[in-house]
PyMOL Python script that loads the backbone (N, CA, C, O; Angstrom):
from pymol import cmd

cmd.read_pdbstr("""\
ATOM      1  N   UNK A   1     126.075  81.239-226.488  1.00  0.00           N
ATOM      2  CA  UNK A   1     126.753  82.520-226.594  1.00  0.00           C
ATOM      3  C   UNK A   1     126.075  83.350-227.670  1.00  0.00           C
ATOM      4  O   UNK A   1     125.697  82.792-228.700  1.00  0.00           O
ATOM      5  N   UNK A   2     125.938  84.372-227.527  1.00  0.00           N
ATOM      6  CA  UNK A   2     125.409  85.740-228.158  1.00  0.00           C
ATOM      7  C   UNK A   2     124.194  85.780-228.114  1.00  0.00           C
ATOM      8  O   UNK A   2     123.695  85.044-227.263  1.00  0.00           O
ATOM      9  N   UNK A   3     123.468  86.412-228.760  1.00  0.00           N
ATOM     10  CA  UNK A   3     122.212  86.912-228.604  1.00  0.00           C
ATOM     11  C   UNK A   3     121.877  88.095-228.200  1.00  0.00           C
ATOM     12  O   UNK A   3     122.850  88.573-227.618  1.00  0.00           O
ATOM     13  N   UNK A   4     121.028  88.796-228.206  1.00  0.00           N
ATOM     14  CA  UNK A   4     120.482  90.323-227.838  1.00  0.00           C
ATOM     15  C   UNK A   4     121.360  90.521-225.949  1.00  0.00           C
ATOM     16  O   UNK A   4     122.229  91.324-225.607  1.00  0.00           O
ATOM     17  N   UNK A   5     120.591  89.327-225.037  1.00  0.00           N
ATOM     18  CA  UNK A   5     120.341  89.945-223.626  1.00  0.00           C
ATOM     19  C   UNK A   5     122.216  89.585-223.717  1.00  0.00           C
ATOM     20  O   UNK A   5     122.831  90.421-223.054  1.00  0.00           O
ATOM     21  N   UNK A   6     123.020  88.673-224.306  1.00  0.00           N
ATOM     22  CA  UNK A   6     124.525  88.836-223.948  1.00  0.00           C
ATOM     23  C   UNK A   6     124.572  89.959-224.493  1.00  0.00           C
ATOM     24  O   UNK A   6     124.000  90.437-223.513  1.00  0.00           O
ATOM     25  N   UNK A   7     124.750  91.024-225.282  1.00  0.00           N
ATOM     26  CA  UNK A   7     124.635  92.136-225.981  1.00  0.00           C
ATOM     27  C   UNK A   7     124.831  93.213-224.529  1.00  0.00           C
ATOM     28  O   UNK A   7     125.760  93.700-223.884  1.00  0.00           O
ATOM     29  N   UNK A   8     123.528  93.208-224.514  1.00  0.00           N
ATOM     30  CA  UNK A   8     123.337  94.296-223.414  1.00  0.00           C
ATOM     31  C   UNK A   8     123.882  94.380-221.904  1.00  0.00           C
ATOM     32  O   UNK A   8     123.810  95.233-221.020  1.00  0.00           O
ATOM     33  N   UNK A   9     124.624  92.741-222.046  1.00  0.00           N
ATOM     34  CA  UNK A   9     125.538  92.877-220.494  1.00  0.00           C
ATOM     35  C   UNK A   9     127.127  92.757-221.251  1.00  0.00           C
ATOM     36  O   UNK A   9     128.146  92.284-220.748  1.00  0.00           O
ATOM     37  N   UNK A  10     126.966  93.290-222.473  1.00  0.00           N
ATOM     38  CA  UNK A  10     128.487  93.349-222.704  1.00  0.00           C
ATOM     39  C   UNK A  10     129.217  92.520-222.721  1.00  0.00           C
ATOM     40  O   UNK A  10     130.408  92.643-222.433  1.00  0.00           O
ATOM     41  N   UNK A  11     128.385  90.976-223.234  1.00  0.00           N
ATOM     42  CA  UNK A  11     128.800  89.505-223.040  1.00  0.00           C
ATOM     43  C   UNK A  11     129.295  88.929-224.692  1.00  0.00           C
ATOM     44  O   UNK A  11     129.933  87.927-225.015  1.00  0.00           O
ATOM     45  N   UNK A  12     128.851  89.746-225.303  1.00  0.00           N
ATOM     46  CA  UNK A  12     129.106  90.081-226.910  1.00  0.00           C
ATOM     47  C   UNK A  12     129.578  91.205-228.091  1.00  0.00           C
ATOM     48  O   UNK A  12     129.123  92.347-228.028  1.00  0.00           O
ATOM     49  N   UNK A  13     130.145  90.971-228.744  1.00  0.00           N
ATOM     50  CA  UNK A  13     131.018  89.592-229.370  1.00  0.00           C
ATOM     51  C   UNK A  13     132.238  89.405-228.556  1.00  0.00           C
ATOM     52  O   UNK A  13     133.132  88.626-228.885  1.00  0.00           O
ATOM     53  N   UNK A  14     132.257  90.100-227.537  1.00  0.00           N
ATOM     54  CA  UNK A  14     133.350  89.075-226.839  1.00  0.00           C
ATOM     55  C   UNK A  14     132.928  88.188-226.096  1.00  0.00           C
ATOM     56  O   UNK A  14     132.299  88.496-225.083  1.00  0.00           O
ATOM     57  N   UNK A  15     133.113  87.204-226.342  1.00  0.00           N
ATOM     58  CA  UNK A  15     132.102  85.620-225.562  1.00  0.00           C
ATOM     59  C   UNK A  15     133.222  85.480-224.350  1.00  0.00           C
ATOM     60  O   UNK A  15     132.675  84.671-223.600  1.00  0.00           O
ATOM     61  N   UNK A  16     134.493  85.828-223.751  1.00  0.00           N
ATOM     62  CA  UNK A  16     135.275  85.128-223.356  1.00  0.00           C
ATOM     63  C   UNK A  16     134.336  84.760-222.132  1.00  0.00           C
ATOM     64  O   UNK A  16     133.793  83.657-222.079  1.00  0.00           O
ATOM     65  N   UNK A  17     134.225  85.387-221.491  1.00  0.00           N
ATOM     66  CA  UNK A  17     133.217  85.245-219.896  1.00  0.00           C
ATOM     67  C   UNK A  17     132.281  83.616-220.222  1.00  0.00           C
ATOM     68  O   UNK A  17     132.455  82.456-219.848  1.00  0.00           O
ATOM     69  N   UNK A  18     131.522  84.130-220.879  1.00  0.00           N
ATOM     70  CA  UNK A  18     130.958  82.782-221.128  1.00  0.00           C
ATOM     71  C   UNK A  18     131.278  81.053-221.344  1.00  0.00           C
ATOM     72  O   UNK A  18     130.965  79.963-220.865  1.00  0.00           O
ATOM     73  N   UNK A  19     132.391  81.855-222.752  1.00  0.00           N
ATOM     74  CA  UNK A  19     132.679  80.354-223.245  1.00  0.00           C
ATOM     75  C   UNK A  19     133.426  80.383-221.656  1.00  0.00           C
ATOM     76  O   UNK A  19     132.920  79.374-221.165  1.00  0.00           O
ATOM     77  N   UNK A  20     133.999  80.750-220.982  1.00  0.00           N
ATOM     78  CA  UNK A  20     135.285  80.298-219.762  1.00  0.00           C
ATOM     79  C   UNK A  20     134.261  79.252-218.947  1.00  0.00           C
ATOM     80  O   UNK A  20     134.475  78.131-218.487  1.00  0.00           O
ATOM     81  N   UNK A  21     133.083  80.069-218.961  1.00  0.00           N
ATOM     82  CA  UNK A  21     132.048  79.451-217.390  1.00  0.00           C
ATOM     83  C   UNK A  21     131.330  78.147-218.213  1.00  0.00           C
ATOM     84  O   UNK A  21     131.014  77.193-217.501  1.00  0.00           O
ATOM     85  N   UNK A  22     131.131  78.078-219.260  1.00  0.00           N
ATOM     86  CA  UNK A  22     130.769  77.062-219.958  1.00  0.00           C
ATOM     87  C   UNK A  22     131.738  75.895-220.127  1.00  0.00           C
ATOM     88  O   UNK A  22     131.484  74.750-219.751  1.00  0.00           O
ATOM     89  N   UNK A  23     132.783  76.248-220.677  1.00  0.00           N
ATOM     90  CA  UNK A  23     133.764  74.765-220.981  1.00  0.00           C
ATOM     91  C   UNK A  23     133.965  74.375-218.941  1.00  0.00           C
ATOM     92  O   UNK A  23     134.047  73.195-218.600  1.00  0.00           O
ATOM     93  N   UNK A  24     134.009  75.368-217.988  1.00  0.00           N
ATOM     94  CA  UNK A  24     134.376  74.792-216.755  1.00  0.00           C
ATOM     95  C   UNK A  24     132.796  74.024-216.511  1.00  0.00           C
ATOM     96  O   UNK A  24     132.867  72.869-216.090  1.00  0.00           O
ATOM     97  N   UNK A  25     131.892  74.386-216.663  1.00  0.00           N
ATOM     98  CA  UNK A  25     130.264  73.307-216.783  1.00  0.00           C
ATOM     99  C   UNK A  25     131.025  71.673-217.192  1.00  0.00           C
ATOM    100  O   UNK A  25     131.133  70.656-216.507  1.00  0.00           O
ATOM    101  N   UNK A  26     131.544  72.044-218.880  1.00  0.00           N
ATOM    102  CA  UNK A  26     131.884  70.683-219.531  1.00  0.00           C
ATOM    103  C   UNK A  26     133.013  69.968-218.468  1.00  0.00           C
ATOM    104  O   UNK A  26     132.937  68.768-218.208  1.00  0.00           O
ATOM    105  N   UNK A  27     133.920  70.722-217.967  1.00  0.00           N
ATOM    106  CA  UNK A  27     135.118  69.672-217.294  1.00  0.00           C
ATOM    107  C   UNK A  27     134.779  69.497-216.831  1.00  0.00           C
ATOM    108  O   UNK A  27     135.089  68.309-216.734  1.00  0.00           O
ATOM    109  N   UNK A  28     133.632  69.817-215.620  1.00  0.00           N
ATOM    110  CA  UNK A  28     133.225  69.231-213.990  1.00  0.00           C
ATOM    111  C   UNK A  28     132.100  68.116-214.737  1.00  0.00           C
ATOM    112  O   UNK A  28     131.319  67.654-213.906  1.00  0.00           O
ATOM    113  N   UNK A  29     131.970  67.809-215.592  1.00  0.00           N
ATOM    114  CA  UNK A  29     130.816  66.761-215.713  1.00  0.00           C
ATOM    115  C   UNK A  29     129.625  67.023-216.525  1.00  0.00           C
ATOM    116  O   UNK A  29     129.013  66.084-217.033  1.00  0.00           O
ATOM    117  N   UNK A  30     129.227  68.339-216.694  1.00  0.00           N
ATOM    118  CA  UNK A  30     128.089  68.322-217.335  1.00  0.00           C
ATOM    119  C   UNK A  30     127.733  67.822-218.634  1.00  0.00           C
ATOM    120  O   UNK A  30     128.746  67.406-219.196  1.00  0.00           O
ATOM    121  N   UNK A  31     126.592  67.682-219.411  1.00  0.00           N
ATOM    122  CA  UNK A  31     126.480  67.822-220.532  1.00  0.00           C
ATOM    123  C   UNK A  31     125.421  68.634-221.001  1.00  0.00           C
ATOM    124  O   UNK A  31     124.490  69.136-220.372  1.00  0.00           O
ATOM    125  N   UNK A  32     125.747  68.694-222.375  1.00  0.00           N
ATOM    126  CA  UNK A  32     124.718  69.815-222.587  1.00  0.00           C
ATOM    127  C   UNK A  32     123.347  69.164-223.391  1.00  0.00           C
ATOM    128  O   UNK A  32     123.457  68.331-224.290  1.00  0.00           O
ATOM    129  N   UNK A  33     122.290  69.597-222.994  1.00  0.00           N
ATOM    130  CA  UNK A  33     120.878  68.934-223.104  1.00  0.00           C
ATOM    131  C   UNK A  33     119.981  69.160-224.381  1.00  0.00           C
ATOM    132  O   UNK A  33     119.429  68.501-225.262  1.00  0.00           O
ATOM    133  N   UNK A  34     120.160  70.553-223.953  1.00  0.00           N
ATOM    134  CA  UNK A  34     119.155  71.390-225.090  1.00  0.00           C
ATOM    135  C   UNK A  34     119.296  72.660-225.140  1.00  0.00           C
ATOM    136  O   UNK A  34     119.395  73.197-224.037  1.00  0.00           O
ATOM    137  N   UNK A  35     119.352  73.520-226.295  1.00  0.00           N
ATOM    138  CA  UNK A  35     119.572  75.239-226.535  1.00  0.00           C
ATOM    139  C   UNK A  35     118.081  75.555-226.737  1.00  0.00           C
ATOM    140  O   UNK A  35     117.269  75.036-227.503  1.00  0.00           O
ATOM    141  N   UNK A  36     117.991  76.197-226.158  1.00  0.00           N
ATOM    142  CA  UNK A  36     116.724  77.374-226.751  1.00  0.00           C
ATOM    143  C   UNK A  36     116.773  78.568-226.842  1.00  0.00           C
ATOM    144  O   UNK A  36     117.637  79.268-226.315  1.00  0.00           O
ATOM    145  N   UNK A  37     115.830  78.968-227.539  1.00  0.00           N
ATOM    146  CA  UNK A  37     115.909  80.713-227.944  1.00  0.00           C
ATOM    147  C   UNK A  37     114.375  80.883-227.141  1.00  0.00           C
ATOM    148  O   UNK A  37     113.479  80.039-227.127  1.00  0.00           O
ATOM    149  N   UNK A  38     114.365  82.318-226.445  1.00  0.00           N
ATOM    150  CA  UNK A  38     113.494  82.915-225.616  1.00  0.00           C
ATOM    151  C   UNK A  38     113.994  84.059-225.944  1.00  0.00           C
ATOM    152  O   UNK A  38     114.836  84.583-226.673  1.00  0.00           O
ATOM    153  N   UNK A  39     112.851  84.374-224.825  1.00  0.00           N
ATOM    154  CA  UNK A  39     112.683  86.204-224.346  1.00  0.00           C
ATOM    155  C   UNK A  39     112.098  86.536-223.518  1.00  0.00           C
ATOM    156  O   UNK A  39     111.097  85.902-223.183  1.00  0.00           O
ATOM    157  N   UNK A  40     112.479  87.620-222.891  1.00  0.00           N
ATOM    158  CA  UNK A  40     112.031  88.479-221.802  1.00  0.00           C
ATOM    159  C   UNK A  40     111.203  89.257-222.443  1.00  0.00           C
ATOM    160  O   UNK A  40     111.536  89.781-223.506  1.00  0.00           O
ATOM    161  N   UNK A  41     109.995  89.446-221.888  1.00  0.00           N
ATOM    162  CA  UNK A  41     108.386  90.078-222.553  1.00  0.00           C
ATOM    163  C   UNK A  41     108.056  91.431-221.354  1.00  0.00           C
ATOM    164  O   UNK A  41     107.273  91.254-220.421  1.00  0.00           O
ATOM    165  N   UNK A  42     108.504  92.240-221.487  1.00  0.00           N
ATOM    166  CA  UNK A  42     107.964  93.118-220.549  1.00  0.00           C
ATOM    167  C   UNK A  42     106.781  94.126-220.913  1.00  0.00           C
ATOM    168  O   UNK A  42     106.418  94.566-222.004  1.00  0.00           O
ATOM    169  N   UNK A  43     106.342  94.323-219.715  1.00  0.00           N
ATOM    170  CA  UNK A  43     104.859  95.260-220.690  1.00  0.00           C
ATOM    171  C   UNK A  43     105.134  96.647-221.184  1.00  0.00           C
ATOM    172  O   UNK A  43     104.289  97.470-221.537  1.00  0.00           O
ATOM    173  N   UNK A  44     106.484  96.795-221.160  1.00  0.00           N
ATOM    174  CA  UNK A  44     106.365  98.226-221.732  1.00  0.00           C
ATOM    175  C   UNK A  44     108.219  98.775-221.993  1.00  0.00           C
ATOM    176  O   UNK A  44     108.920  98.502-221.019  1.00  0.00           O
ATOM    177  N   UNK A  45     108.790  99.315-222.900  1.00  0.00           N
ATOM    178  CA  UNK A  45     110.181  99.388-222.625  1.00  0.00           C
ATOM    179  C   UNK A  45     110.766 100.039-221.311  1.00  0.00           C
ATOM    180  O   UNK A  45     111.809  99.642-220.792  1.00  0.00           O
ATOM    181  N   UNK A  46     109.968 101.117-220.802  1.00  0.00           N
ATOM    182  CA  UNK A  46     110.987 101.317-219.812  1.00  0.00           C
ATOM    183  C   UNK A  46     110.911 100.684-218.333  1.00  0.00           C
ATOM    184  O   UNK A  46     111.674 100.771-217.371  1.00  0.00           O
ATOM    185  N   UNK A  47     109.613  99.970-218.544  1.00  0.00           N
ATOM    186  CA  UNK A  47     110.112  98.663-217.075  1.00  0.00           C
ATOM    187  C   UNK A  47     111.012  97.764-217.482  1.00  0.00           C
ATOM    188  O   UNK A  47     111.607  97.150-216.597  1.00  0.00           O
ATOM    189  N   UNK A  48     111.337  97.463-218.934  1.00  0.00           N
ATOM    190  CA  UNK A  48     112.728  96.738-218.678  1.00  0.00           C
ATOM    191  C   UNK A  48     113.880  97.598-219.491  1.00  0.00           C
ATOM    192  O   UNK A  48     114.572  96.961-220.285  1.00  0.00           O
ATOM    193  N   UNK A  49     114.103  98.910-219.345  1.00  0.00           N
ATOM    194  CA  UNK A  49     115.201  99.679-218.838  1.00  0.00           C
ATOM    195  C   UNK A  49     115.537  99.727-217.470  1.00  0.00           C
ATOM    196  O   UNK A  49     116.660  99.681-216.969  1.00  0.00           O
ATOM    197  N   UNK A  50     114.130  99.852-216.769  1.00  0.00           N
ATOM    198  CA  UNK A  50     114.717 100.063-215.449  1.00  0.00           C
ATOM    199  C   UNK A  50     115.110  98.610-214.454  1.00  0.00           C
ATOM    200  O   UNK A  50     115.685  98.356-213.396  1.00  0.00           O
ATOM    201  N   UNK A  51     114.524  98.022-215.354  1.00  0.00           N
ATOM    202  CA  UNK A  51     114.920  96.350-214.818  1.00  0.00           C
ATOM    203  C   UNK A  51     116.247  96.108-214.749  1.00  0.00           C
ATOM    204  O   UNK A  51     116.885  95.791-213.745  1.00  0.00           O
ATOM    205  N   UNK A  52     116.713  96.300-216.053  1.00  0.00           N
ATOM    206  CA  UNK A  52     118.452  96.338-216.605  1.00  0.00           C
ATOM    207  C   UNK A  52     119.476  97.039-215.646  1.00  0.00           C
ATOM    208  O   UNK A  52     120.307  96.485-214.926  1.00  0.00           O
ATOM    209  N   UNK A  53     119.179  98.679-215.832  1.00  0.00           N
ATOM    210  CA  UNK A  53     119.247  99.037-214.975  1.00  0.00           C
ATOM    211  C   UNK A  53     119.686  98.876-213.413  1.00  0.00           C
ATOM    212  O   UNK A  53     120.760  99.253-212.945  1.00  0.00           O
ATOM    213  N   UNK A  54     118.717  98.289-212.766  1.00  0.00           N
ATOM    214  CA  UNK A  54     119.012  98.068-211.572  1.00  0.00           C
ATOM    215  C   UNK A  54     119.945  96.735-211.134  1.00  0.00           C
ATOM    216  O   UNK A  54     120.652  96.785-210.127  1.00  0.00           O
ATOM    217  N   UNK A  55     119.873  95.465-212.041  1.00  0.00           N
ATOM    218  CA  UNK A  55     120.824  94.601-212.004  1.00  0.00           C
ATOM    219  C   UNK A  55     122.003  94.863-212.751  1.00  0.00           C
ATOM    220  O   UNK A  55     123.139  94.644-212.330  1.00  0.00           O
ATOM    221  N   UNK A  56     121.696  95.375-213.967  1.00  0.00           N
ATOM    222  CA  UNK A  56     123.228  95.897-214.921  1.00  0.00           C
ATOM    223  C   UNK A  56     123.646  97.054-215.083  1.00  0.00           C
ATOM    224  O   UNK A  56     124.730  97.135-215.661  1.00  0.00           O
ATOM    225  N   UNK A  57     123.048  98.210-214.699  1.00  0.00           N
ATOM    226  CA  UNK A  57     123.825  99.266-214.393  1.00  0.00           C
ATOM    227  C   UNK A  57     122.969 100.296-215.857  1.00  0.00           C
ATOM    228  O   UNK A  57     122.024  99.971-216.576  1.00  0.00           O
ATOM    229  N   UNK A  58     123.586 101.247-215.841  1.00  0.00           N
ATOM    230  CA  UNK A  58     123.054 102.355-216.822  1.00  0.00           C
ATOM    231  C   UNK A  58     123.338 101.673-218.433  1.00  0.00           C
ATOM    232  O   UNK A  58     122.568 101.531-219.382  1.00  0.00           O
ATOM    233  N   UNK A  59     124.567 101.388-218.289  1.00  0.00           N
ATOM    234  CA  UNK A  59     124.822 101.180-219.306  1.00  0.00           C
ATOM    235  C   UNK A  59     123.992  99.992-220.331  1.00  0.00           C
ATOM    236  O   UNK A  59     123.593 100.196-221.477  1.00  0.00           O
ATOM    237  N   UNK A  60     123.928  99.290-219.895  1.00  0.00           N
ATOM    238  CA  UNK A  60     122.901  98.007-220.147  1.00  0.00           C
ATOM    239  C   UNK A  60     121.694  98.436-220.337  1.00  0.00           C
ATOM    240  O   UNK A  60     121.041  98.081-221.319  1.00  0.00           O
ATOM    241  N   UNK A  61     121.186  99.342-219.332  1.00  0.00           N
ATOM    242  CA  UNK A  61     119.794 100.062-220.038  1.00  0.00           C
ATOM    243  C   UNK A  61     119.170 100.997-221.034  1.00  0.00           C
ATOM    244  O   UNK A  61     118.023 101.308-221.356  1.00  0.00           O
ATOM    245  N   UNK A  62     120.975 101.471-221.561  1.00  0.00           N
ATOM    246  CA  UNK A  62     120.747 102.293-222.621  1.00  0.00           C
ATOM    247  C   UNK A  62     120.593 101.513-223.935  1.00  0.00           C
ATOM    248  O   UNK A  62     119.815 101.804-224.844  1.00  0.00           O
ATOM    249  N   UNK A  63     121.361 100.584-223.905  1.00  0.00           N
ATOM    250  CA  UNK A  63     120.995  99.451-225.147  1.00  0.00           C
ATOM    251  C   UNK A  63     119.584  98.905-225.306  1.00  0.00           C
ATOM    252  O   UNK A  63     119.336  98.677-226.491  1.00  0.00           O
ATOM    253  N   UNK A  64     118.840  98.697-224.688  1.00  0.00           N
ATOM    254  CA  UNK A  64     117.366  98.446-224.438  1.00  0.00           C
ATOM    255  C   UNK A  64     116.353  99.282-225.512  1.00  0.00           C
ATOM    256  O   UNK A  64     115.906 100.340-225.069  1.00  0.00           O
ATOM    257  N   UNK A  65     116.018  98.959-226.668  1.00  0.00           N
ATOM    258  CA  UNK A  65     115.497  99.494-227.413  1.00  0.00           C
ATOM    259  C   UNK A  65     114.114  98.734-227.499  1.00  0.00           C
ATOM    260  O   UNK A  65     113.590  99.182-228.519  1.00  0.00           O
ATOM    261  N   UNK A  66     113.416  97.969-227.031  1.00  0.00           N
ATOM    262  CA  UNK A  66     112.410  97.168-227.285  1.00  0.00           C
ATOM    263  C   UNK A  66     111.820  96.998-226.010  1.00  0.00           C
ATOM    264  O   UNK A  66     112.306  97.694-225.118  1.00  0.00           O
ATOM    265  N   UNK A  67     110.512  95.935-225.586  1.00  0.00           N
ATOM    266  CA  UNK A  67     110.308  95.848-224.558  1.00  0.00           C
ATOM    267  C   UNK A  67     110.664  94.164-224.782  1.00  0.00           C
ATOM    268  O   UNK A  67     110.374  93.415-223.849  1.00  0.00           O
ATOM    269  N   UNK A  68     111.127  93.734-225.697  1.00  0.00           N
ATOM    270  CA  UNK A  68     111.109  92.142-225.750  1.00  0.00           C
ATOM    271  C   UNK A  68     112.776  91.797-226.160  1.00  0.00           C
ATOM    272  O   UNK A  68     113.310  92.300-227.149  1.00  0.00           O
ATOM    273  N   UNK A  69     113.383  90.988-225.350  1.00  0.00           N
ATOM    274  CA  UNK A  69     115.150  91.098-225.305  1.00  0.00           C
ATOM    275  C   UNK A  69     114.910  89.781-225.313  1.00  0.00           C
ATOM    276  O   UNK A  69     114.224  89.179-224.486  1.00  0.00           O
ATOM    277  N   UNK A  70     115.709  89.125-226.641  1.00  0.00           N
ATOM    278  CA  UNK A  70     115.651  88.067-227.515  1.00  0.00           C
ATOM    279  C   UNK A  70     117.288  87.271-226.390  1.00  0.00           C
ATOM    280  O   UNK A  70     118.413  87.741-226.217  1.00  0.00           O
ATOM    281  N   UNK A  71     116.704  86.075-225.917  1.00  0.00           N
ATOM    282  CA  UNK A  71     117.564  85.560-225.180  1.00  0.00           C
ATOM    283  C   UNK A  71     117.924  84.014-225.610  1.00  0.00           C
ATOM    284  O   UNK A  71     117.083  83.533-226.370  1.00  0.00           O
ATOM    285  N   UNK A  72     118.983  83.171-225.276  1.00  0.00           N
ATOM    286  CA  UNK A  72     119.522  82.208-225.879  1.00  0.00           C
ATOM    287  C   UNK A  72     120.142  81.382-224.666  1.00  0.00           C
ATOM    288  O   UNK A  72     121.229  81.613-224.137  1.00  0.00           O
ATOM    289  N   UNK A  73     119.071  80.183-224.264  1.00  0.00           N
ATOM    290  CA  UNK A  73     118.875  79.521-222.891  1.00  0.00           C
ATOM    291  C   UNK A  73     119.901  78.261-223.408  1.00  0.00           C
ATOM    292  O   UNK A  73     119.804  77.670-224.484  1.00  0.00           O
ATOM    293  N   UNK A  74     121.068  77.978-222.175  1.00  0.00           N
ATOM    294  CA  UNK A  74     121.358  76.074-222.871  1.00  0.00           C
ATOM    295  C   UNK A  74     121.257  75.925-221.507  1.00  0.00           C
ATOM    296  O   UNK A  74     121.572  76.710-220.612  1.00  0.00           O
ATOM    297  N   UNK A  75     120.618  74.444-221.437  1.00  0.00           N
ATOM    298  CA  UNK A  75     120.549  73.508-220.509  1.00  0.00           C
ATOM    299  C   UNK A  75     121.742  71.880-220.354  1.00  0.00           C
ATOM    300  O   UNK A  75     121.917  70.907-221.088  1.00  0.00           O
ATOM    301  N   UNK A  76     122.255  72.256-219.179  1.00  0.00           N
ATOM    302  CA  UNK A  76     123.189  71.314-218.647  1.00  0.00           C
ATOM    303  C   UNK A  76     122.601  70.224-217.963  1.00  0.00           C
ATOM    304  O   UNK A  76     121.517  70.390-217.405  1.00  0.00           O
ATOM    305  N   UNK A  77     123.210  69.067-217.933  1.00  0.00           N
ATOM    306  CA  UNK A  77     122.873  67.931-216.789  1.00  0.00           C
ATOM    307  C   UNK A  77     123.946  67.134-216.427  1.00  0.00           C
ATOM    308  O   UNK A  77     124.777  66.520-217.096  1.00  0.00           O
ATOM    309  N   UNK A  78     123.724  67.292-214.962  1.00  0.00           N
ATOM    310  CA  UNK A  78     124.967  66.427-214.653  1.00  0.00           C
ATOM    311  C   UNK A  78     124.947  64.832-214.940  1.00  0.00           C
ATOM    312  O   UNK A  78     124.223  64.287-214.107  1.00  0.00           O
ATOM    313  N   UNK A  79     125.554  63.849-215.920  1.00  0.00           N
ATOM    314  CA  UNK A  79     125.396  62.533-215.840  1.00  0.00           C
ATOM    315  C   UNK A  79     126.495  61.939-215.371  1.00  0.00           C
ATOM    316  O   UNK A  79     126.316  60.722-215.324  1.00  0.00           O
ATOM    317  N   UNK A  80     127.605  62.279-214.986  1.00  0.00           N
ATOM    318  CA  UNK A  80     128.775  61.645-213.946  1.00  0.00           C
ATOM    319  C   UNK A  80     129.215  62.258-213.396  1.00  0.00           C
ATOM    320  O   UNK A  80     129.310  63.433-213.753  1.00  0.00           O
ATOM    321  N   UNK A  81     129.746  61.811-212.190  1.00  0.00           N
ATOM    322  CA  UNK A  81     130.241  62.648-211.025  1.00  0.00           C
ATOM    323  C   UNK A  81     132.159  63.274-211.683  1.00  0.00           C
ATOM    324  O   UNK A  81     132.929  62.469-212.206  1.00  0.00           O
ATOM    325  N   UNK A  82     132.398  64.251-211.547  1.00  0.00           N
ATOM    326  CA  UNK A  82     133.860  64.516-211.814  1.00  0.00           C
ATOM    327  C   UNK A  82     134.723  63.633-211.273  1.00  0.00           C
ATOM    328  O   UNK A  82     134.197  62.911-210.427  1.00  0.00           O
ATOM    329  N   UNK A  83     135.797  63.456-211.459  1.00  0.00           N
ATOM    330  CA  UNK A  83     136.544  63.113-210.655  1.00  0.00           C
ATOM    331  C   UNK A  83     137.132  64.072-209.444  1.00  0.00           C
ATOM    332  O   UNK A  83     137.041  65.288-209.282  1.00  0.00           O
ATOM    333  N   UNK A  84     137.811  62.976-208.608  1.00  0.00           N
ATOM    334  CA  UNK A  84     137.873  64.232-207.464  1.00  0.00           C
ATOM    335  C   UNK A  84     139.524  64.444-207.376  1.00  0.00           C
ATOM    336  O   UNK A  84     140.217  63.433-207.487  1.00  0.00           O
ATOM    337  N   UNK A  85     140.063  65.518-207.211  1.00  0.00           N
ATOM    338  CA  UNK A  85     141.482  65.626-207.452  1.00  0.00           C
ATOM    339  C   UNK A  85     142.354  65.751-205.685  1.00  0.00           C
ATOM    340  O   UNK A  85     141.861  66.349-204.729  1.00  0.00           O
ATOM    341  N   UNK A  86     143.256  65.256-205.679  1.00  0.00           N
ATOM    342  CA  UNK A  86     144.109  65.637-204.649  1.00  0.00           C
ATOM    343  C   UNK A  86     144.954  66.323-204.751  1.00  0.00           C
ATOM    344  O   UNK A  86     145.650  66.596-203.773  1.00  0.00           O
TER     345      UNK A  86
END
""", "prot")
cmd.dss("prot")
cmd.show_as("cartoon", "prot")
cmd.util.cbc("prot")
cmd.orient("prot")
């Protein structure tokens, strides 16, 4: 949770969206592997305004001040099956 690219989809500082889709990862089984920090490298800012843009709308592309949007990757793995409910 947080980081620049949650920022610009309005995923921060309100995490709720996230943490929700994350702890439902943890109940069905997952675990969590490894966090990393990345980024999206574009060659120029307004190919990734208009990138934003077209998947997130105007608004998301007005936040876009850089051509490099500092992102924050976690990796899940499933190691047991959930249980199955009736």
């Amino acid at each position: 949770m947080g980081g620049e690219f949650e920022e610009i989809r309005d995923r921060y500082p309100n995490t709720f969206k996230t943490k929700q889709y994350l702890d439902w990862i943890e109940i069905n089984g997952f675990e969590l592997v490894k966090k990393i920090r990345t980024y999206f490298l574009f060659d120029n800012k307004e190919i990734a305004k208009n990138v934003f843009k077209v998947i997130y709308g105007e608004n998301a592309s007005n936040k876009i001040n850089n051509r490099k949007i500092k992102h924050n990757v976690v990796i899940y793995c499933l190691f047991k099956i959930p249980q199955t409910r009736c």
